[in-house]
C-alpha positions in Angstrom: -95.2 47.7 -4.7 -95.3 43.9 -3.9 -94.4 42.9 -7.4 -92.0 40.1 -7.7 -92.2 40.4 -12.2 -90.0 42.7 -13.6 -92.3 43.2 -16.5 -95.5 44.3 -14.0 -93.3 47.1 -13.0 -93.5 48.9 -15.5 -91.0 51.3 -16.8 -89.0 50.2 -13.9 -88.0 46.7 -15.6 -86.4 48.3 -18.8 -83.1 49.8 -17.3 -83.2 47.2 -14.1 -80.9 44.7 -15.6 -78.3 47.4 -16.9 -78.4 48.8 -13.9 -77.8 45.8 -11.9 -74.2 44.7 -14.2 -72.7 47.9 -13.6 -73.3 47.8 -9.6 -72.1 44.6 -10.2 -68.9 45.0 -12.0 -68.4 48.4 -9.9 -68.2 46.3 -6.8 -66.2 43.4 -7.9 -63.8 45.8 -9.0 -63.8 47.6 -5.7 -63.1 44.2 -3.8 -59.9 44.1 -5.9 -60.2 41.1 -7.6 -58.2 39.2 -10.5 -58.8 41.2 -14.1 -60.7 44.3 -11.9 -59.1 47.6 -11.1 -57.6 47.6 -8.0 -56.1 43.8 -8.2 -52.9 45.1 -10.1 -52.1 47.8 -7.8 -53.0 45.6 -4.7 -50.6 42.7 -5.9 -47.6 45.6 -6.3 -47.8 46.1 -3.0 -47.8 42.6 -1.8 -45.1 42.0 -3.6 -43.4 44.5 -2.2 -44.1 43.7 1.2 -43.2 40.6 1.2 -39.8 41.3 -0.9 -39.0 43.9 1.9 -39.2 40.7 4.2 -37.4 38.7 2.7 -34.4 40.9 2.0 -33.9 42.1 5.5 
């Protein structure tokens, strides 16, 4: 298309920004970090690990 304006595109522009957050945050959560899904799950583990360690 070689538009670089959201608004020339046309019906393209309206749902472009919403559409962009939720890749976004679906992303960021999947890189498991602080206050995203995976982080609590991922920090269990660690903890774990390392516990395990230290104990034997």
């Amino acid at each position: 298309m070689r538009l670089v304006y959201l608004d020339e595109m046309g019906r393209v522009a309206i749902p472009m920004p919403k559409i962009f957050k939720m890749f976004n945050s679906f992303s960021i959560a999947s890189l498991a970090l602080p206050g995203m899904s995976g982080f609590v799950v991922e920090v269990l583990v660690f903890l774990g690990i390392i516990s395990y360690f230290i104990i034997f």
